[in-house]
N, C-alpha and C positions, 0 to 999 in steps of 0.2 A: 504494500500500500504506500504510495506516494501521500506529499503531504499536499495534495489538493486533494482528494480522496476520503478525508477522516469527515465521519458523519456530522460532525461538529461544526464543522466549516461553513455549514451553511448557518448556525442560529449563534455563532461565537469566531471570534477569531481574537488577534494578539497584537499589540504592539510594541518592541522591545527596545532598548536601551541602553547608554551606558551612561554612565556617571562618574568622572573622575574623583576620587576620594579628597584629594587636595587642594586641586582646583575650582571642584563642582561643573567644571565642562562638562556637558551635555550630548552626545552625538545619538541619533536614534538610526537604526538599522533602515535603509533604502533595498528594498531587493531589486532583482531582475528585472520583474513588471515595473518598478519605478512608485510604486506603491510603500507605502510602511509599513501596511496589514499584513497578518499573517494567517494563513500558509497561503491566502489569495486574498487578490483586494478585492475592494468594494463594487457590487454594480454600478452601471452609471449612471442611475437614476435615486440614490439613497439619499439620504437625509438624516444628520444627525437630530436626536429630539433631545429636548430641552427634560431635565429631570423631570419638571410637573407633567409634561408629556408621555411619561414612561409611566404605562400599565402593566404593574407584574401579570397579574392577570393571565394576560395574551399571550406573555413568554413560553410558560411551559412549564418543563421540567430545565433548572439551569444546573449545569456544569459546573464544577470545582477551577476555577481559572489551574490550578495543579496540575489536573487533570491535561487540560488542552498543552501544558509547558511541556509534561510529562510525555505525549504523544510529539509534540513538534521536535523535541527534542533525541526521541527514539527514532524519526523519520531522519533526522540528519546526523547520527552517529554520535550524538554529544550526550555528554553527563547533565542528567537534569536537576544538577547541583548546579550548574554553568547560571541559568536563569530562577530567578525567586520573582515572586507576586507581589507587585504594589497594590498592597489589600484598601488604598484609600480612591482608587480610580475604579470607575468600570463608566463607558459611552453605551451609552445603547443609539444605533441606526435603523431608521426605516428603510427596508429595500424592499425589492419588486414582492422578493421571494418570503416578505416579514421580518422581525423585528432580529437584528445580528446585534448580542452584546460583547463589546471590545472593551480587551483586557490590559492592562498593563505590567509590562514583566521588564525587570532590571540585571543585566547581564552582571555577576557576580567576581569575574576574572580582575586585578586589579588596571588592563589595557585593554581598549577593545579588543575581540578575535576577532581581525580584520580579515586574515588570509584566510580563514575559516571560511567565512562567506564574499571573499574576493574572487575563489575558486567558481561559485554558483552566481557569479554577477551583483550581488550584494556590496554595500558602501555602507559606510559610517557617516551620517552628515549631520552638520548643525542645525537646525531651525530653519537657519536662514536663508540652506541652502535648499529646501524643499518648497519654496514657494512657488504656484502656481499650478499646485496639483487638485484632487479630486473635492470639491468644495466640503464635501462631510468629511473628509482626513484631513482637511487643514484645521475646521473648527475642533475634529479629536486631537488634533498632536498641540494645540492650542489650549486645549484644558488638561492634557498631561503634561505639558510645560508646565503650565501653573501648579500642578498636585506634586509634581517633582522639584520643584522651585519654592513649597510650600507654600 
């Protein structure tokens, strides 16, 4: 099973991170797609909702954000010690397919593993450098900025 594949993927997904311990630099993980989401980005029709907007309700049954580290992290050979949960974030997005809640997860290493996902087309970038991407991923990486930035 690939990680576009895990059943998950459709009502959850991830977005990861590093954080330098001294500095507090910030770079979050860019894949392939060009996307921050994880293990796939976002359709092109979502919309991030505003917490009053979010009806548990609707959700379902939700996932242990562990859970989805735990999987993404077995799909790419890594220690799922590598990544820990920022248990203070979670976005929820409306898409075509219903409500996908995004996770936030903070790479544990004390440098990025750059080459790790350099090899699958993945980058480390600031903020700053992700502008003008998918209007609901700029509003998420915008309110985990803040929750990481405290």
């Amino acid at each position: 099973m690939n990680k576009a594949e895990h059943g998950w993927a459709d009502t959850a997904r991830l977005i990861l991170y590093h954080s330098q311990s001294t500095s507090a630099r910030t770079l979050f993980l860019r894949h392939d797609s060009g996307s921050v989401i994880a293990p796939k980005p976002l359709p092109p029709l979502s919309t991030m909702l505003d917490e009053e907007e979010f009806n548990l309700a609707e959700c379902g049954v939700f996932l242990h954000p562990a859970t989805l580290i735990r999987d993404y992290c077995l799909d790419l050979g890594l220690p799922s010690s590598l990544l820990q949960v920022e248990g203070e974030f979670n976005g929820q997005v409306d898409a075509p397919g219903g409500i996908i809640s995004i996770y936030l997860a903070r790479f544990t290493c004390i440098d990025p593993p750059r080459q790790l996902f350099a090899d699958q087309g993945g980058k480390f970038c600031a903020i700053t450098e992700l502008r003008g991407g998918h209007p609901a991923e700029m509003a998420l990486l915008q309110r985990a900025y803040q929750t990481i930035m405290g």
